[in-house]
Every structure is written in structure tokens, then in C-alpha cells.
VODOMAR-245835 format. One line per 10 residues: number of its first residue (from 0); their letters; for each residue y, z, x of C-alpha. Coordinates in steps of 0.5 Angstrom, whole numbers. Layout:
BEGIN
NUM) a) Y:Z:X; ...
//
This chain:
BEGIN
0) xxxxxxxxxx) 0:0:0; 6:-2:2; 12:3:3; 17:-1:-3; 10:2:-6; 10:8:-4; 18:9:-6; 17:6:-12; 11:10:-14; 15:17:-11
10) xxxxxxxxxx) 20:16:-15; 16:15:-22; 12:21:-21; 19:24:-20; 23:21:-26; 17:24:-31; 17:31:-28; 24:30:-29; 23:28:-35; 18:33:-38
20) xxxxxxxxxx) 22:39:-36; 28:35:-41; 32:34:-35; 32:26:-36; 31:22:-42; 25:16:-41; 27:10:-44; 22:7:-49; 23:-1:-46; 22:2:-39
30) xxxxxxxxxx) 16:8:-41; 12:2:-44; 10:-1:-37; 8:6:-34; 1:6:-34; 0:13:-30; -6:17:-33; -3:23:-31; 4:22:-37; 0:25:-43
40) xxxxxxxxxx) -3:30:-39; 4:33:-36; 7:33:-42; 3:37:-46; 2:42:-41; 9:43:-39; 13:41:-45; 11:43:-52; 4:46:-50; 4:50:-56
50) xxxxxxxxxx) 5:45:-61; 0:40:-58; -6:46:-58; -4:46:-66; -5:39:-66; -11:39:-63; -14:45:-68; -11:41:-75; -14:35:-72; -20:37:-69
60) xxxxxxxxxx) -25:35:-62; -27:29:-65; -21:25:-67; -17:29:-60; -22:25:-56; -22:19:-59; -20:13:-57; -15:13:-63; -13:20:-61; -11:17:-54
70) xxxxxxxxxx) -7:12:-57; -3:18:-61; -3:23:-56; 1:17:-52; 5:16:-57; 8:21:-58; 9:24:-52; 12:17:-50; 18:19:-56; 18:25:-54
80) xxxxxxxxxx) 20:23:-47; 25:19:-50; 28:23:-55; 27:30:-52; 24:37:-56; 18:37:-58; 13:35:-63; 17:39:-69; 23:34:-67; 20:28:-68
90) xxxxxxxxxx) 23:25:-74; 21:20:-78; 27:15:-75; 24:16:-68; 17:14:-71; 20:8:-73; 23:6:-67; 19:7:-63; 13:2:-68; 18:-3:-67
100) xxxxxxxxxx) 19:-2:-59; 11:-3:-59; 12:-9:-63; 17:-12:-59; 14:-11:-53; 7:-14:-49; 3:-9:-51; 4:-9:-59; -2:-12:-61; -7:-7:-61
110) xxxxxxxxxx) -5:-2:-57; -2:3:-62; -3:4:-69; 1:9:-73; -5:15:-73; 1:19:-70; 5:19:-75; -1:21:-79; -1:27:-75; 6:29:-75
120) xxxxxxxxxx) 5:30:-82; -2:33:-82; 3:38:-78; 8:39:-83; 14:37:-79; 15:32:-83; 20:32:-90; 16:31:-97; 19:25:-99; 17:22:-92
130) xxxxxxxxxx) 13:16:-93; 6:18:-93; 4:12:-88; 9:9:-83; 6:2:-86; 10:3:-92; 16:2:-87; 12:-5:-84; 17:-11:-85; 13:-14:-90
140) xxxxxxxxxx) 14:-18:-96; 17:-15:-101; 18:-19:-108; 24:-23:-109; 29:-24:-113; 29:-30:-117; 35:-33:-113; 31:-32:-107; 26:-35:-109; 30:-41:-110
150) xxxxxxxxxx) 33:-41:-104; 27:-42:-100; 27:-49:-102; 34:-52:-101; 38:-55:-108; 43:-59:-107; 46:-59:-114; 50:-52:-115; 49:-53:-123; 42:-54:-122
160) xxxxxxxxxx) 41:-49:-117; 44:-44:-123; 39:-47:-128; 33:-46:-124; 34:-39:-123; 37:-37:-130; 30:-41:-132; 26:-36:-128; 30:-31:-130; 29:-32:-138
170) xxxxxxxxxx) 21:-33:-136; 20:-28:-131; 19:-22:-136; 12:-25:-138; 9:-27:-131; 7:-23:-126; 10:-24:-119; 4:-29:-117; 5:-34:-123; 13:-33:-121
180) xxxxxxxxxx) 13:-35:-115; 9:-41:-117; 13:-44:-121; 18:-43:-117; 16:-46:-111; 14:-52:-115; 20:-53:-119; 24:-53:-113; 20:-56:-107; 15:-60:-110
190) xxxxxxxxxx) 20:-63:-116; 27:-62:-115; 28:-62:-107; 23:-68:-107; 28:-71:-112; 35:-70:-108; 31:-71:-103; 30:-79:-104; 35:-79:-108; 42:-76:-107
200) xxxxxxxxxx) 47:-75:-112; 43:-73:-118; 46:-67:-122; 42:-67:-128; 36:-67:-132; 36:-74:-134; 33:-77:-129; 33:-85:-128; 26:-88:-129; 24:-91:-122
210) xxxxxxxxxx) 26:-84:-120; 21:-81:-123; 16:-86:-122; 18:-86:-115; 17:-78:-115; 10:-78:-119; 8:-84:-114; 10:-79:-107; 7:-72:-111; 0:-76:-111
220) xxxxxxxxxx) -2:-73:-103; 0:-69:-98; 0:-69:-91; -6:-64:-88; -4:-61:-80; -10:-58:-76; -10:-56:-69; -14:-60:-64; -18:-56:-59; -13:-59:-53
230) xxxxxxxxxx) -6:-56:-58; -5:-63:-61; -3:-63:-68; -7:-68:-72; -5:-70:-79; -8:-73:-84; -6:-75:-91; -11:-72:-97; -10:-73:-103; -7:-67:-106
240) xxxxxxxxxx) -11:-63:-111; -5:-58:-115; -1:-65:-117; -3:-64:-124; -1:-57:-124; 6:-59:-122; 6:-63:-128; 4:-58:-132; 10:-53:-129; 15:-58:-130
250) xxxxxxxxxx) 13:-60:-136; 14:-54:-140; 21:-53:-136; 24:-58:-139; 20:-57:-146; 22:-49:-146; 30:-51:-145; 29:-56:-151; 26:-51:-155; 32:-45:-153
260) xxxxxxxxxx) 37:-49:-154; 37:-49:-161; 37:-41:-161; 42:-42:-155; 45:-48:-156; 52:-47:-151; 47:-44:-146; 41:-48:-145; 43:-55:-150; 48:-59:-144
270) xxxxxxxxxx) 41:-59:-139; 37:-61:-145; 34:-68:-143; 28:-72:-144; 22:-70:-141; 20:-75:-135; 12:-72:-135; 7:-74:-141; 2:-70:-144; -3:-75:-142
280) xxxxxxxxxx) -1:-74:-135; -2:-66:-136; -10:-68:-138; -14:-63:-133; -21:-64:-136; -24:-69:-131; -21:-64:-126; -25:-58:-129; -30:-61:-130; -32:-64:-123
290) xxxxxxxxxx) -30:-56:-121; -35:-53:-127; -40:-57:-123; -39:-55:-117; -39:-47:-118; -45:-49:-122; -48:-51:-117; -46:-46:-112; -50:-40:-117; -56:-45:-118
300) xxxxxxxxxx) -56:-45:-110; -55:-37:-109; -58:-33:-115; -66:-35:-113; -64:-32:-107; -59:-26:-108; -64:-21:-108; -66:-23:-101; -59:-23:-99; -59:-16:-102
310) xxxxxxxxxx) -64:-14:-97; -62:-18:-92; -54:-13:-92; -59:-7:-93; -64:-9:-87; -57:-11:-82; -53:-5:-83; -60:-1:-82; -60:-5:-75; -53:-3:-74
320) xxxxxxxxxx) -55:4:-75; -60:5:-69; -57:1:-65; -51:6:-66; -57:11:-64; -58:9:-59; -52:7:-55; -49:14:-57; -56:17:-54; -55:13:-47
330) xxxxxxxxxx) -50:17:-42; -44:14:-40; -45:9:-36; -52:8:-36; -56:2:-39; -60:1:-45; -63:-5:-47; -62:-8:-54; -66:-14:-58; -67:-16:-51
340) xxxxxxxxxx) -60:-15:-48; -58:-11:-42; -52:-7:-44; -48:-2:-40; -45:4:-44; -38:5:-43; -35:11:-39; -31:15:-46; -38:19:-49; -33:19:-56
350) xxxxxxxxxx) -34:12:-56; -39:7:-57; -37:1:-54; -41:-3:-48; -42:-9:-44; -47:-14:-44; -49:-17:-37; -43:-23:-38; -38:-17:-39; -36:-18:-46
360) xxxxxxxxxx) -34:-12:-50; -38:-10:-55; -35:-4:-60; -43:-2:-64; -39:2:-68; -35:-2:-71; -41:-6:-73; -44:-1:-75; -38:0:-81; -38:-8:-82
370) xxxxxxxxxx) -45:-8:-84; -45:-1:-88; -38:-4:-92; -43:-11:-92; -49:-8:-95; -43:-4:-100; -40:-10:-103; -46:-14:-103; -49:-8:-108; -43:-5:-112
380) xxxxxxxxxx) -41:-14:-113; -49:-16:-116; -49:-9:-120; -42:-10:-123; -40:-16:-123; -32:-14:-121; -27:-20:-117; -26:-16:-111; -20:-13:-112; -22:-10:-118
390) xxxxxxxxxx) -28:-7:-113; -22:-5:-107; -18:-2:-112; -24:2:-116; -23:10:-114; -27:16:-113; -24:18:-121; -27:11:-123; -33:14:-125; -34:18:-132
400) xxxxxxxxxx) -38:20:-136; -39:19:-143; -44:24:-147; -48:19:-154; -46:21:-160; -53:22:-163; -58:25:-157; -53:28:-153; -55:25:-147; -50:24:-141
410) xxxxxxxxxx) -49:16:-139; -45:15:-132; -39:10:-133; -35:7:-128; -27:5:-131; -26:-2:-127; -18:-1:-126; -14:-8:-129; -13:-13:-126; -12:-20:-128
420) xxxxxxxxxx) -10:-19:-136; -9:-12:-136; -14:-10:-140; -18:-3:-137; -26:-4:-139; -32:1:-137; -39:-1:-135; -45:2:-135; -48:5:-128; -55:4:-127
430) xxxxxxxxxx) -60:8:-122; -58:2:-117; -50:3:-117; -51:11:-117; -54:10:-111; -50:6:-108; -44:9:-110; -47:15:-108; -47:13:-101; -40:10:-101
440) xxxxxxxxxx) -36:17:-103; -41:21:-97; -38:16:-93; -31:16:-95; -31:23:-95; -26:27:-90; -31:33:-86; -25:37:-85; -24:37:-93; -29:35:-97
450) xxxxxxxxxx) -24:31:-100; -24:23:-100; -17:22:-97; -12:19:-101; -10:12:-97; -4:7:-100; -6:-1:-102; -1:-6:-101; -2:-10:-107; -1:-18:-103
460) xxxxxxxxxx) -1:-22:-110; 4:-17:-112; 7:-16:-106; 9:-8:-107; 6:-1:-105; 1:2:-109; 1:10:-110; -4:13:-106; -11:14:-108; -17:17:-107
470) xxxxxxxxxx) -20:9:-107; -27:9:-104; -27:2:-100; -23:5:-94; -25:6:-87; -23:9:-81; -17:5:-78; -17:8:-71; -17:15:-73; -13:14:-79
480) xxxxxxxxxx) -16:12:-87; -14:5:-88; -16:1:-94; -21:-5:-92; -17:-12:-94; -20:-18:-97; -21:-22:-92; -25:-18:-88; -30:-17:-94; -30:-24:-94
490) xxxxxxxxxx) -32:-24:-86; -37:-19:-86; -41:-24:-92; -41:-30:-87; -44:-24:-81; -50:-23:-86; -51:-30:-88; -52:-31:-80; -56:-25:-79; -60:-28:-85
500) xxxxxxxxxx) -59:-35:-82; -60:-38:-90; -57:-44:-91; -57:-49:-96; -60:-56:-98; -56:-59:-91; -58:-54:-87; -51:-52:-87; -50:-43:-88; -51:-41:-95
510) xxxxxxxxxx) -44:-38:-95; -43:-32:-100; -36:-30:-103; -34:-24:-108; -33:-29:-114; -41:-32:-113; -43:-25:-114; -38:-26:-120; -42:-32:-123; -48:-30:-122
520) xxxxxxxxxx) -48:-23:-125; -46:-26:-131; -49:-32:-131; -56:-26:-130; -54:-23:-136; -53:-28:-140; -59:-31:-139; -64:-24:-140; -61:-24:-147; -54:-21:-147
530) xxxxxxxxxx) -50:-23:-153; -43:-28:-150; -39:-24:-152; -40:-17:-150; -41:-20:-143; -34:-23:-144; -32:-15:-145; -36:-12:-140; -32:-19:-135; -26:-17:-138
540) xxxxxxxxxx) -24:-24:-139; -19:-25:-145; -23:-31:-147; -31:-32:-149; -30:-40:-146; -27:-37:-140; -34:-32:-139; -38:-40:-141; -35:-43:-136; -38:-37:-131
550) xxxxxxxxxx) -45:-39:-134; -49:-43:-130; -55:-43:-133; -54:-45:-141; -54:-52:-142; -50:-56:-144; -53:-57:-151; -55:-50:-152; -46:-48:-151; -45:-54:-156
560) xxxxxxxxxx) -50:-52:-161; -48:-44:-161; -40:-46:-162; -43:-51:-167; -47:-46:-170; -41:-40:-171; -36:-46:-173; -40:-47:-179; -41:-40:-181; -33:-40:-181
570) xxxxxxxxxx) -32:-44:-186; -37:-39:-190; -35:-33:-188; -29:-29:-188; -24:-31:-183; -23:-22:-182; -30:-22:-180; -28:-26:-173; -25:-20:-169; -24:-17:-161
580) xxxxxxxxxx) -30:-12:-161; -29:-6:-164; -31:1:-162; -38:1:-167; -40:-5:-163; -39:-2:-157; -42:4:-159; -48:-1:-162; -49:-3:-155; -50:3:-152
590) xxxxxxxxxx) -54:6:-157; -59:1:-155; -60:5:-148; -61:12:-153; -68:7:-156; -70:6:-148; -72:13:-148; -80:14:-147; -85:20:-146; -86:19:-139
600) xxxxxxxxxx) -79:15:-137; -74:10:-139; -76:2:-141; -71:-2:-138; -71:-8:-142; -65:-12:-143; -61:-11:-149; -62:-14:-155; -69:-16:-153; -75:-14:-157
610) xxxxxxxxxx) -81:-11:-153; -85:-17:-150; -92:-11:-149; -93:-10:-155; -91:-2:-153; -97:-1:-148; -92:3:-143; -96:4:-138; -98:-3:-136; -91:-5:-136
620) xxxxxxxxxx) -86:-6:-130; -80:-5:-134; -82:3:-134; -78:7:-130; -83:14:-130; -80:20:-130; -82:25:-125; -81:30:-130; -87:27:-133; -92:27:-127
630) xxxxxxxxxx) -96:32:-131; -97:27:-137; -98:21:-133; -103:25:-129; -107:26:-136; -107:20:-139; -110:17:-131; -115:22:-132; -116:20:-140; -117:13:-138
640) xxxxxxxxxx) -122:14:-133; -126:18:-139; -125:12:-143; -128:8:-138; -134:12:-137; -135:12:-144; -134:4:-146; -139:4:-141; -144:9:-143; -144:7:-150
650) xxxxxxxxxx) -144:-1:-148; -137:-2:-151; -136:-8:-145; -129:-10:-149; -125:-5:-148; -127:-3:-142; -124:-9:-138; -116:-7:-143; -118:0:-140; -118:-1:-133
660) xxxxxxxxxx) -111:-6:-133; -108:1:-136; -112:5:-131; -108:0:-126; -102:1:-129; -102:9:-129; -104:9:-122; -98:4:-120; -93:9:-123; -96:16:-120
670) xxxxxxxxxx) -95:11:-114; -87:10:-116; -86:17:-116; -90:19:-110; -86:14:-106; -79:16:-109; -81:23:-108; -81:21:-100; -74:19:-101; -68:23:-100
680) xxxxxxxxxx) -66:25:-106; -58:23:-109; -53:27:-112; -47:24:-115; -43:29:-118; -38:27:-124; -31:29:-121; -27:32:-126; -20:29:-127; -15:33:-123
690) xxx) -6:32:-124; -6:32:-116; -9:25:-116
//
């Protein structure tokens, strides 16, 4: 080393002792290329040693540890080396300042976090109304205003300009922010920029014919851009696919103008014009139809195969697990061997990271969480039939429990929050989704506390913060509860279907997304005798033809049919006998799960379904033995192998043959219970509902 080394290395160990006795402040720019191992330990142990020790008591030895905890540990001692005092002065401001320092300097990309801000509030050093998440303090975009949103597209007509944000204003109340901002975008991008563009000088309305035809000739493709592996843009122009909906937009922009300008005529009458788009052009069925034949075939392609893809999630994440056992059972440093692979564990024993005889590093426990959360949607998606953001925002008060009016009985419900229609609905949990659930509030829970911590969502199609929430999809985020975002459950679906290694008829991977699981679930029930529109309630789609359109297994001529057959009896029949389903339908359907119910178990034949078994319980695979009823099912084993010897004895050879098929199944549900009593016992209590979440 030479001497400018040496001074330069003298004089930061200098500038850092100053700095922990409070004599110097450290700026945050200049801190970020300091890498001395030694900064955090000096800090702690000479300038807020108490405040540290109690830091590390809330948050224990194991997060302490962490690789996270280092980040946070460093965090902090960094804002206070730039701003002085100790861990009780860190403000919220100081906080953000230094997020935004880390963002701007080369080290912003993974290397920070933001579970420092979680501790100082774990701490108590934090006023109440700071936010629960420095997240929340992230530039993100939030909604714009109506203005803004026609702002981003540039209008030349100022009278235009006002129009298009008074028209989505007066509309605005009844969209939600999505739809808002697609109808904006296509007013004012995809039509009216488009306009001024080829054609300049218009401020009205009424457009000249080579204009429009112009318009509707150029809206017919776009120009797609990719990337070439040598940083080349390639552009290739395709035919667009969203034309019609833009016809479809601007359409009922000018129909809605002329209709309000009778109620308004001052506001609304000097733009009304002659609509340049025709209701043919607007026709979409060809377009739905193409599209309803592909998702069919998508769900005819995945449901054959959905169990298999079940057990396939199942058996990755359990590989996961014990390739997790076995790197944390290996020293630091030591090498272990994986499915033919040598690997060498890293030097942090909190860790579970390693490298493979390449050097690339490999986190094995964040594997471990990717295939658990695989196995998890994959599970909770078959068994619900939910779209995914209905799942990621499902919380721990999600499950109730509803007592059946006539036996009493319990039966677990789980409260699908509303998504799309706003319109709350409830399911049935079954044994499997208990389970599952089961698992994921094990998982999710604090153990510390018990409790599942509550996280804040950022809802991208509202693009607003929800409150928080005990919601059950979350995962450790470097020490600190975050929740798992769309695109990553769709990333660990494409990781299972490669462990899997399925494909489809051409060999390419049979990729799955949440809204398969969405089609194959209705298409199942639908198909084993539930009647549409109950499965259009328990989808909670606002229309019956909506959750037909799921349906991939009827035929065409069956729906045809059955509409055919329900418009005839309209004519009938009372047009007050055609409602929503009421709460005596409702509790009809779950009063056919109080008929199930066995001396030995439960039946779990499909609703509405007659018993195809002739009630010879004990032979059917439908029967789910109760293990309560152990005793009785032993009695009726040893009944029929008396029977048996007696049709024997006596001579009776044609019962002895039905005697013997019982026999059989009698002996295969002892086994059931026998195998279910090896496992280990799930309990899924039914939290209560509480004010403070």
C-alpha cells in the first residue's frame, strides 16, 4: 500500500471517530463510499449503546443477524453519523432523506431496504400518525387529476383541451380509476392527438371525411419495438388489437355529448357533431369469438393436467425444504452437494445463500418462500376459483364461520373481498382449503407475537394505498413483512411448470396464470352438476353470460339450448320469477351439505347430484370417513366378513361376490383413517373479528 493509501485510510479511520463522538457530521454522499466494516461497530459501541442494546432486544437475535439487519443497522448508524444523536433523534425526515440519497447514489439497487424505518417504529421513536411503511413515502404514481390526464398527450385546440377534461369529469364518478385513465388516453392519444397531428388547424368536433377515413386507416396497426440482443431496436409493425375499443370509446364520446346537450344545452350543444364512427365499426364478436376459442383451449390443455400441476407445486416446494435443511445443517464455508451439484455455503451461518462451482450465488431460502407461495396460489386459485388480486388482498378476517340453521353445524366460509363489481361474496372452505389456509397463517405469523403483522398494499390499478391489513399473501422483505406482488406469482408459476418440465402439443412449456385457475374452476363445477348461476354468484361475475364465457367444456349447443329453453318459459311464466338469487336459494344450496352427512362421514358428491351408488356408502370413493366413527366401521368389516362366511357355508354364491366388493371398501377407509391419523393434525381456528384490524 502505498503512502497517499495509507494517509487516505488514516484520515478516514480519523474523520469516523470524530464522527462518533458527535465532533463531526459525515455526509450521507461521501458515507456511501465508505465500506469500512468497522463504521456500525463503532457507532453502536461509542455513540448510542443503549439505544442499540434495546433495539436489539425488540427485534430480536435473529433478525439482528440477518443479512437484512445489517442493512438496517447500517442504515442507521449512517443517518446518525450525518445527522448527530442517537437512535431516539432519527426523524421521519431523516428517514426519507437518506432513502433518497441511497436511490441516487450506485448503490440504491438492492442494497437498502427500508426495515430501518420499520425498527425506529418498533421502537416507539416515531410519532403516531408517521407512516406505517416508508414505502408509503416512495415516488409512486398516485391518481391524476382529470386535467393531468390529458396533459400527458399534447392538444393543441385549448377548446378541445377543456372539453375533454369537462367529458371526463361528468364520467369520472361512475368509472374507477382504471377505466378512467383508458378512456383518456384513448381520447386523447389514439384520437385527438392523432388528428391534430395529420391534420392541423382542427378545433371541432366535426371532422372532415378524408380526416376520419385517414384516422381509421392509420389506427389499423402499430409499431411494436424490441430490444436485439446487441442493443439494436427492432421495429415491426403489427396489427393493433385494442382498434375496436377505441372505436368503441370514441363513439360513445360523442353520443354522450349529444344526449347531454339536451339536458344542458349551453354546456354541451356548441360541440355536438355527427358521430365519425358507425355502429358496425364498434361489432366485436368476431374478435370475442377468436378469443373465446383460444381460452377454451387453454383450459382444455391445463384442466387434464391440474392435479398433476397440484402435486407438482407440492413436491418442488418440499425439495426446497430440504435443500434448505441441508445448507443451514452445513458449517459455513463447507461444501455440500445438491442434486449432483457441489456448493459451498457462505461465510454468514444466518444466512442461507451459496455458490456453486461457477461462483454464481444462490439464496436457497428464498427458493424455499418462492416455491411455499407457488404451492400456496396454486392451491388457494383451484380450490376458490378467485382472480389474483381477490387472493392477494384475502386477510386473516377473511375466514367465518356460519352456524346452518336447521343441525347447527359449523361451516367455515371464506369473505372474498370485492374486486371488479364491488360486489362481496362468500365460499365454501373445504377440508383441502382449510389446509391450505391453515398453512399460510402458520406461515405468515409473527413469532414474537402470534400475530400476522399487518402490511400496506399499493393497489396498481387504483394507484392508491390501501389501509393495513392482516392479508395472508405477504413475505418476509429483508426482515420486514411485505406483500407479494402480482407479477411474482406469476413468476413462480413459470418456475413450477419448469420444474414440472410440462408442455403443451408443440413442446413449448404449458405455462399457467392465475385466470386459467379461474377458468378451470368454473368450468369443473359447472361440468359436475352445479347449476350456472350459482356459479355465476360464487364467481361473482355480474352477468350469467360472463361466467358461460368461462365455461369451456359445454358445448355450443347445450348453452344455446338452455337459453333457448329459459326464453321459452319466460314467455310463461312471471316475469318477478327472474331475480338475483335470494337468501333462500342460497341457504337451499348450503342446505345440501347438511344432507351429506353420514354415520360414518361425510358424502362429497357434487350439489345437485343424486347418489349414482344406490347409498352403498361404504363402496363409494366419495365418502370421506369420519374418525370418530372408527368403532362403527370396524363393526361393519367384521360384520361382512361374518356375512361372507355364512354365504359361504350355506351355499349362497351370489352375495358373496357384493359382499366381498364391501368388504373391500370397508377395509380401504380403515386405511384412509389410518393414513390421515399418521399425519399431522391441522388446526384452523376461526379468529374473531376485532376493531383494531
Amino acid at each position: 500500500m502505498d503512502a497517499a493509501a495509507v494517509r487516505g485510510t488514516n484520515i478516514q479511520a480519523g474523520l469516523l471517530m470524530l464522527a462518533a463522538a458527535d465532533v463531526v457530521r459525515l455526509a450521507l454522499p461521501w458515507q456511501m463510499e465508505l465500506n469500512s466494516p468497522h463504521v456500525r461497530t463503532v457507532v453502536e459501541e461509542c455513540r448510542d449503546p443503549e439505544g442499540f442494546a434495546r433495539l436489539r432486544e425488540v427485534v430480536g437475535d435473529e433478525r439482528w443477524a440477518s443479512p437484512g439487519g445489517g442493512r438496517a443497522r447500517r442504515a442507521l448508524t449512517r443517518i446518525m453519523l450525518a445527522k448527530g444523536g442517537g437512535l431516539a433523534d432519527i426523524t421521519v425526515g431523516d428517514a426519507l432523506e437518506y432513502d433518497a440519497g441511497l436511490r441516487a447514489s450506485t448503490y440504491g439497487v438492492g442494497s437498502g431496504g427500508t426495515l430501518y424505518y420499520a425498527w425506529l417504529r418498533e421502537l416507539g421513536h416515531l410519532p403516531a400518525d408517521a407512516p406505517t411503511t416508508l414505502r408509503f413515502l416512495e415516488q409512486v404514481t398516485g391518481q391524476l387529476t382529470c386535467a393531468q390526464l390529458v396533459d400527458r398527450h399534447p392538444v393543441a385546440s385549448a377548446g378541445i383541451t377543456a372539453l375533454l377534461i369537462d367529458y371526463l369529469e361528468e364520467r369520472r364518478p361512475r368509472l374507477d380509476y382504471s377505466t378512467l385513465d383508458n378512456l383518456a388516453r384513448h381520447l386523447t392519444r389514439n384520437f385527438w392527438s392523432d388528428i391534430e397531428r395529420h391534420h392541423p388547424g382542427i378545433d371541432t368536433l366535426r371532422l372532415p371525411a378524408e380526416a376520419v377515413t385517414a384516422w381509421k386507416e392509420r389506427l389499423r396497426t402499430r409499431v411494436q419495438r424490441r430490444r436485439r440482443p446487441d442493443g439494436s431496436i427492432e421495429e415491426t409493425v403489427v396489427e393493433r388489437a385494442d382498434r375496436t375499443m377505441v372505436f368503441i370509446y370514441v363513439r360513445a364520446f360523442y353520443l354522450d355529448i349529444a344526449r347531454w346537450a339536451t339536458e344542458e344545452p349551453a354546456r354541451w350543444g356548441p360541440w355536438v357533431a355527427p358521430c365519425p364512427i358507425k355502429v358496425a365499426e364498434t361489432a366485436n364478436s368476431k374478435r370475442v369469438t377468436r378469443t373465446k376459442a383460444r381460452m377454451d383451449q387453454r383450459t382444455r390443455e391445463r384442466l387434464p393436467v391440474l392435479e398433476a400441476f397440484a402435486r407438482a407445486a407440492a413436491d418442488h416446494h418440499r425439495l426446497r425444504v430440504a435443500h434448505l435443511g441441508i445448507v443451514r445443517a452445513t458449517p459455513p464455508g463447507a461444501r455440500f452437494t445438491l442434486d449432483g451439484t457441489l456448493y459451498i455455503r457462505g461465510a454468514n451461518p444466518a444466512g442461507a445463500a451459496a455458490r456453486d462451482e461457477q461462483g454464481r450465488l444462490v439464496h436457497l431460502d428464498r427458493a424455499e418462500y418462492r416455491a411455499f407461495w407457488a404451492w400456496a396460489t396454486v392451491e388457494f386459485l383451484r380450490h376458490t376459483g378467485a382472480r389474483v388480486e381477490e387472493m392477494l388482498e384475502t386477510t386473516h378476517h377473511a375466514m367465518i364461520q356460519y352456524r346452518l340453521p336447521t343441525t347447527g353445524e359449523i361451516v367455515p366460509l371464506l369473505q372474498i373481498a370485492p374486486s371488479k363489481n364491488d360486489a362481496e361474496r362468500v365460499l365454501l372452505v373445504s377440508p383441502e382449503l382449510a389446509d391450505v389456509l391453515a398453512t399460510i397463517i402458520r406461515r405468515a405469523r409473527d413469532p414474537k407475537t402470534g400475530l400476522i403483522p399487518l402490511v400496506t398494499r399499493y393497489d396498481s390499478e387504483e394507484r392508491q394505498w390501501d389501509p393495513p391489513a392482516p392479508l395472508l399473501f405477504q413475505y418476509n422483505r429483508g426482515g420486514e413483512p411485505s406483500v407479494i406482488h402480482s407479477q411474482t406469482i406469476r413468476e413462480i408459476l413459470k418456475e413450477t411448470v419448469a420444474f414440472m418440465r410440462l408442455t403443451d402439443a408443440t413442446g413449448r412449456p404449458l405455462v399457467f396464470t392465475p385466470q386459467d385457475f379461474r377458468r378451470m374452476f368454473i368450468t369443473d363445477a359447472i361440468r359436475t352438476g352445479l347449476p350456472p348461476h350459482i356459479a355465476q354468484v360464487i364467481a361473482g361475475h355480474a352477468n350469467i353470460n360472463t361466467t358461460m364465457g368461462y365455461n369451456a367444456v359445454y358445448p355450443t349447443e347445450t348453452i344455446e339450448a338452455h337459453r333457448a329453453f329459459i326464453a321459452r318459459r319466460r314467455t310463461l311464466r312471471p316475469a318477478q320469477e327472474y331475480r338475483t338469487l335470494t337468501d333462500a336459494e342460497w341457504e337451499g344450496f348450503l342446505g345440501h351439505f347438511e344432507r351429506r352427512k353420514l354415520s360414518v362421514g361425510t358424502c362429497a358428491r357434487a350439489y345437485g347430484t343424486a347418489c349414482v351408488h344406490e347409498h352403498a356408502c361404504v363402496r363409494c370413493s366419495l365418502l370421506r370417513p369420519d374418525p370418530a366413527q372408527r368403532s362403527r366401521l370396524e363393526e361393519i368389516r367384521d360384520n361382512l366378513i361374518a356375512r361372507i362366511a355364512e354365504a359361504e357355508r350355506e351355499g349362497w354364491l351370489g352375495e358373496v361376490e357384493g359382499l366381498r366388493v364391501s368388504l373391500v371398501g370397508a377395509e380401504d377407509k380403515l386405511s384412509q383413517l389410518a393414513r390421515s391419523a399418521a399425519s399431522a393434525a391441522v388446526d384452523l381456528p376461526l379468529p374473531m373479528l376485532r376493531r383494531d384490524r
